[in-house]
N, C-alpha and C positions, 0 to 999 in steps of 0.2 A: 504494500500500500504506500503509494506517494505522502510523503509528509506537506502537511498545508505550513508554510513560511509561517506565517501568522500565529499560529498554534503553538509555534516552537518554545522551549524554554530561552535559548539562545534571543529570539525576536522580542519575547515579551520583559525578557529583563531589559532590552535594551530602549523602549518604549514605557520603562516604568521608574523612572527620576523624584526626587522630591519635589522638582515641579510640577507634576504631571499628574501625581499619585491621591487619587480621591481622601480629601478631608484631611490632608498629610502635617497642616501646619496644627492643626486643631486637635487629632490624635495625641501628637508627637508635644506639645505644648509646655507638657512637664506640669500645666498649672493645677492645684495653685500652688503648689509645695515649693515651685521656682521662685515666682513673689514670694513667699514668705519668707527662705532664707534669705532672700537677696534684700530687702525688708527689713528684718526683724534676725541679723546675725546672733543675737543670741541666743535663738529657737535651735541653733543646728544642732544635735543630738552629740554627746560626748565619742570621746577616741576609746573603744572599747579597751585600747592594747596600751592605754595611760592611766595612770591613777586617778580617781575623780577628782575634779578643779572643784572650788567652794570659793576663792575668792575669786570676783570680777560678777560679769552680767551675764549670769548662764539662768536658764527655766526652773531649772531644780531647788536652786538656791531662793528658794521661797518660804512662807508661810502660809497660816491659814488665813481667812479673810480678817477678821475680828483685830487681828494684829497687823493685817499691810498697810503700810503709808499708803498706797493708791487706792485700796481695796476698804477699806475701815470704815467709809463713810457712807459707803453707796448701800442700798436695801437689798442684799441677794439674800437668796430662799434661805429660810430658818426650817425646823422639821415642823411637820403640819400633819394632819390628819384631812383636812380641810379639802376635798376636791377641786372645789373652784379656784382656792388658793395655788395649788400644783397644776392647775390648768395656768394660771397667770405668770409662777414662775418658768415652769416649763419653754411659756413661748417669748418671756420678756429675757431670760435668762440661757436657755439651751438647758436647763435641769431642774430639777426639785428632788426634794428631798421628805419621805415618806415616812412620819415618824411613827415609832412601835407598830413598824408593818407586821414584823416576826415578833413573836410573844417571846419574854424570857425563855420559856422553856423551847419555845422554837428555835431560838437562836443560838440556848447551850447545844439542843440534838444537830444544828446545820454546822456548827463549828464542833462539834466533839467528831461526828462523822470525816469532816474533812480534814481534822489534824489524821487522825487515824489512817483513813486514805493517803495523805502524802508520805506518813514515813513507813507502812507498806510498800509502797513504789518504791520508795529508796531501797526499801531491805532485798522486792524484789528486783532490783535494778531493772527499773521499765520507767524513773523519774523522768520530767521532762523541764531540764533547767535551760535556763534562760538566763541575759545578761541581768535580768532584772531580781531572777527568783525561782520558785517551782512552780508551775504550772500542774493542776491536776483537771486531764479532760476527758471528755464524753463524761462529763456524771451524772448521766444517765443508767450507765450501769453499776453506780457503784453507792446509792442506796437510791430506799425507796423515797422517802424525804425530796429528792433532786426530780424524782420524778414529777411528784406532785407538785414542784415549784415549777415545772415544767408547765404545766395544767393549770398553776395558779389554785391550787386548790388548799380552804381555807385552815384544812389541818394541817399543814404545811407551814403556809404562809397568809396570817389572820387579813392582809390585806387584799389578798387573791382577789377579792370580786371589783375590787376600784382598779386594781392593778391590769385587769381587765378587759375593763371599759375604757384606761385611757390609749391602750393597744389601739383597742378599737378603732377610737376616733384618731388616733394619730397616723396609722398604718391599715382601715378598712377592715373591715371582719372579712375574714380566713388567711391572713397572716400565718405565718407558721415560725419556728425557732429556728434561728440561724445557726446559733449553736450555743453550749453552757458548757461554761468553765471554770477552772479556778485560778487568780490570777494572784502569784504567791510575791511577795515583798521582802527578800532576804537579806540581814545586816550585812551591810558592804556590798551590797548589788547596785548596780547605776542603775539610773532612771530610763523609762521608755524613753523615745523621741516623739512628739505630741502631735500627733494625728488623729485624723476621721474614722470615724471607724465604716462609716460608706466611702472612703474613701478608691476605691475599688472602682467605683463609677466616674471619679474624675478622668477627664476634665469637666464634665458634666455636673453640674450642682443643680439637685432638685428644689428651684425656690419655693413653691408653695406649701409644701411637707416632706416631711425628712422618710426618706424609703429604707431605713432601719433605726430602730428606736432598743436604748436598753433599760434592762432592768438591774440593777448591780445591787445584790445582795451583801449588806455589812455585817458578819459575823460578831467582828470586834471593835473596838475603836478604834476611829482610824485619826489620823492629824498628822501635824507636819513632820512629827517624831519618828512615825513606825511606817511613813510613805504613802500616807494619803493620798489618793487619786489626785494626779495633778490634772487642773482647768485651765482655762482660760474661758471666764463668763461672758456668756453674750457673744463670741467666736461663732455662733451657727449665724446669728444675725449680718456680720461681715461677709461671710462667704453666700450668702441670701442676696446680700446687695450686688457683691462682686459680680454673680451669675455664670452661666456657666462660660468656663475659660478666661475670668476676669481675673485681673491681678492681683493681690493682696499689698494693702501699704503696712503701715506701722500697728504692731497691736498691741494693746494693753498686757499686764503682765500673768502671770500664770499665780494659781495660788495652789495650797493642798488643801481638798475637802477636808472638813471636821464633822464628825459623825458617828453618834450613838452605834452601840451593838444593838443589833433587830431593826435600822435603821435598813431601807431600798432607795437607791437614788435612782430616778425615771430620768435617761438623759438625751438627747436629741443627735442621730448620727453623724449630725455635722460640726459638731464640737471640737474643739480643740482641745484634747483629753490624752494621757500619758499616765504609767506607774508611778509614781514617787517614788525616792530615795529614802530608806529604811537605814534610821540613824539609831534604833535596840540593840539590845544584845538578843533579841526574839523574832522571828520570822512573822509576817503580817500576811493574812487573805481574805481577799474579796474572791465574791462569784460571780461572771456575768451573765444574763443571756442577753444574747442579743433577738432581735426578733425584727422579722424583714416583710417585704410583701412577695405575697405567694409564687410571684413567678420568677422571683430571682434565684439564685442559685448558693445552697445555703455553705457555708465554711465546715461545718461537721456533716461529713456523708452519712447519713442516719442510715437508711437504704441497706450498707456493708455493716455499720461499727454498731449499729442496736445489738445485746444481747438476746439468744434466741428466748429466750426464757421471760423477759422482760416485752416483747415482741407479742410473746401469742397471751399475755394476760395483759396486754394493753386496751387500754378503752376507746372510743371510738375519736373521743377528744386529743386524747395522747398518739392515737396515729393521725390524724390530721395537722398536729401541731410539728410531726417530725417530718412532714411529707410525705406521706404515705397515702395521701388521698387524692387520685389523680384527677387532675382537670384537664380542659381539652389545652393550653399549653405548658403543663407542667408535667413530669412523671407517669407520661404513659408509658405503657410496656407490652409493646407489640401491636400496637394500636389501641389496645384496652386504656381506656381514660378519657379518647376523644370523645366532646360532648358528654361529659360530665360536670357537672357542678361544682366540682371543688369543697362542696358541704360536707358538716361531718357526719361522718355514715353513710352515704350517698355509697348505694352498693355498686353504680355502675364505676366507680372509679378508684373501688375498694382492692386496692393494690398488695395489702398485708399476704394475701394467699400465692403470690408468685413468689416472696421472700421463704415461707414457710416451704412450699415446695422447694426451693432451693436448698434449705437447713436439712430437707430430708432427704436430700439425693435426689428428690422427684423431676427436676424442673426441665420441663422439654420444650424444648424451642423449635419453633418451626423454622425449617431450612428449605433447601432449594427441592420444589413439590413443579410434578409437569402431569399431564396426561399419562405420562410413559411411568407413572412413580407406582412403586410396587404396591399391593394391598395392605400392608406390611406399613408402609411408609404412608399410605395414606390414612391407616386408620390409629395410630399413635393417639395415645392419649396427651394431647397438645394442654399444654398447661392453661395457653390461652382462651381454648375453647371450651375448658373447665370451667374458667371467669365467666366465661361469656353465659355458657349455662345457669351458671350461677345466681345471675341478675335474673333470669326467669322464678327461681325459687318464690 
């Protein structure tokens, strides 16, 4: 067969330049992360392979609000139970802060479970350190407590049903978990570098609502001492204006959250958010989840990393919330999903029964079928046409 000139790999690299090449300036942008160093030099994130600096103008080197000369006079979110009030901070601020979401006793079982958890890993060497700390993730399968905060559910977490609704309204009902984690603060660990946590979508900034919102569960107290989540408030507001692929000029300074144990901070993806630097002699953790809109593409592959165990006693909410309930563009499997709802329980896009067939050896995928395919071949018990059956039940 003659090769088409046009077609070739040869032609088309030579026909595909930076000036040339669809959306290339705009892709390739860097923004906003370009502005901001180029901006705000003392945002750039420390020399991992240097000892941390503390004198001069670096992000870490902060306090909490209540103590910053810049920070000290302004009205940022105090803990509230107050819905309206966390609706107000939420969108004047990029956060609020959820006070006595987790009941004492919720909050000694979410922190006694996750100390345990992290020095298991250690013992079993499967820890996941970081410049910052230990990380403990998927905790989903490592108690049932995570699940239920998963679900929002109020034995768990006494807030679950507000924590909920502001999902809701911030991200659309059927939202699902991006993913939950634990993000560990270790004496002598450097600090994140302070990013979005949708940052992922840049250059693209979603002005009118943030397309991932978190829930960040405080076990312990946290403050400028043990590496308090570092901010920068009102940072989603800048990047709103800037829009998408706009620059960023100078920004205000970074502080470290201050906050009760059983405390939830609701925070808005577009934030200017980082670990703190853990100045104890004690390891410090949060949890996060994040939680995005249904059709993105989540950080924790639920799908592979759900235990099977935790999988088939899951409820209809806890598989829709991991992705597990397919819509017509998210998570079909084999076409099973298109023109489905997305709703929880919606059996047409009730995906759990193709993982479980997989846990069991069973899963049979349909391959290359012709008129000529044997009886044999064509009459396979196809996993997919099991679902398919199934929706008739």
């Amino acid at each position: 067969m003659d090769r088409i000139k046009e077609f070739t790999k040869e032609h088309v690299d030579q026909n595909s330049t930076q000036e040339n090449g669809l959306f290339y300036d705009f892709l390739h942008s860097k923004e906003p992360y370009q502005s901001i160093f180029k901006n705000n030099p003392w945002m750039i994130p420390p020399d991992l392979k240097k000892p941390l600096e503390w004198r001069g103008d670096h992000y870490w080197d902060t306090t909490v609000a209540r103590k910053h000369e810049y920070w000290k006079e302004f009205d940022l979110p105090k803990p509230t139970k107050d819905i309206n009030q966390i609706r107000k901070d939420f969108l004047e601020w990029g956060f609020a802060l959820i006070e006595d979401a987790m009941s004492k006793e919720q909050t000694n079982n979410f922190l006694n479970r996750l100390v345990e958890q992290a020095e298991g890993e250690r013992l079993a060497e499967v820890e996941n350190l970081t410049p910052s700390g230990q990380y403990v993730n998927t905790l989903i399968n490592k108690g049932k407590l995570f699940v239920q905060c998963i679900e929002q559910e109020p034995e768990a977490v006494q807030a679950g049903p507000l924590i909920e609704q502001l999902l809701n309204e911030s991200l659309g009902k059927g939202w699902i978990c991006h993913s939950f984690l634990a993000n560990g603060s270790d004496p002598g660990g450097y600090p994140q570098g302070l990013h979005m946590d949708q940052g992922p979508l840049s250059p693209w900034i979603t002005q009118e609502a943030p397309a991932l919102v978190n829930t960040m569960y405080i076990p312990q107290d946290i403050n400028e001492e043990n590496g308090g989540t570092l901010v920068i408030p009102g940072s989603h507001k800048i990047m709103i204006e800037a829009g998408s692929d706009g620059q960023i000029g100078k920004l205000p300074p970074a502080i470290n959250l201050e906050a009760k144990a059983g405390t939830v901070v609701f925070f808005d993806g577009r934030l200017l958010h980082g670990t703190g630097v853990n100045r104890t002699d004690q390891p410090r953790f949060v949890a996060t989840q994040s939680n995005v809109k249904s059709w993105m593409r989540t950080q924790e592959n639920w799908v592979l990393s759900v235990a099977p165990e935790i999988l088939k006693d899951a409820s209809p909410k806890l598989l829709h919330r991991i992705g597990l309930q397919a819509l017509t563009y998210g998570s079909t499997i084999e076409g099973f999903g298109l023109g489905a709802s997305g709703k929880i329980g919606d059996k047409w896009g009730a995906i759990q029964q193709f993982r479980v067939a997989y846990d069991e050896g069973n899963y049979q995928r349909v391959r290359e079928l012709s008129s000529s395919s044997t009886k044999e071949e064509l009459s396979k018990s196809y996993t997919v046409k099991t679902a398919w059956k199934n929706t008739r039940k």
